[in-house]
C-alpha positions in Angstrom: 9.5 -3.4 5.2 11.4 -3.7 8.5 10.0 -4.3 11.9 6.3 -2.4 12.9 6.6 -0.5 15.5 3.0 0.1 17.6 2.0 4.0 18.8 -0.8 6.1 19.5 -2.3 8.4 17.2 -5.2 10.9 17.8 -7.1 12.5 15.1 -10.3 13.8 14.4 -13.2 11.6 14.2 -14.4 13.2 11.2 -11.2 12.1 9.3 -11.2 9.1 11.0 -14.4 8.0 9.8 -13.3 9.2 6.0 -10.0 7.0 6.5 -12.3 3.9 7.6 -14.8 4.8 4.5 -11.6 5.1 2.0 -10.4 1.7 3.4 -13.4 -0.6 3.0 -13.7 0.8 -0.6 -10.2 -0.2 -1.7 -10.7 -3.3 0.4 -8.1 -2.8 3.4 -7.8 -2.2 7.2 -8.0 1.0 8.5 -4.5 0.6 9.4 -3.2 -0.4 6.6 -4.7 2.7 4.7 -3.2 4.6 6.7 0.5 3.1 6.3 -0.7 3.8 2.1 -1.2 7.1 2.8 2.0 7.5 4.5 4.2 5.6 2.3 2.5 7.1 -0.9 3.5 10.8 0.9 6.7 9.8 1.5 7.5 8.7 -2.0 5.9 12.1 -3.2 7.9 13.9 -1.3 11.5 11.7 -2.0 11.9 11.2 1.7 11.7 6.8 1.2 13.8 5.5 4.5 16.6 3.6 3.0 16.4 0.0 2.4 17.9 -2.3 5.0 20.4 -5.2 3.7 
């Protein structure tokens, strides 16, 4: 994974809270279930960024 790159992102707390909920029962952050759900969209959808070398 390359370099993280920090930003703001409003959404509903109600989704929010469901994220947080999700996270503690697969035992991660809320961030990092949220870069899951993103990367597991992004395969499902054949848009992967391309590998650095």
């Amino acid at each position: 994974m390359g370099k993280k790159k920090a930003f703001a992102l409003r959404m509903d707390e109600d989704m929010l809270a469901a994220i947080e909920k999700w996270a503690a029962d697969e035992f991660r952050s809320t961030n990092g279930q949220i870069e899951y759900l993103l990367s597991e969209a992004l395969k499902k959808a054949k848009r992967n960024p391309k590998k650095r070398s």
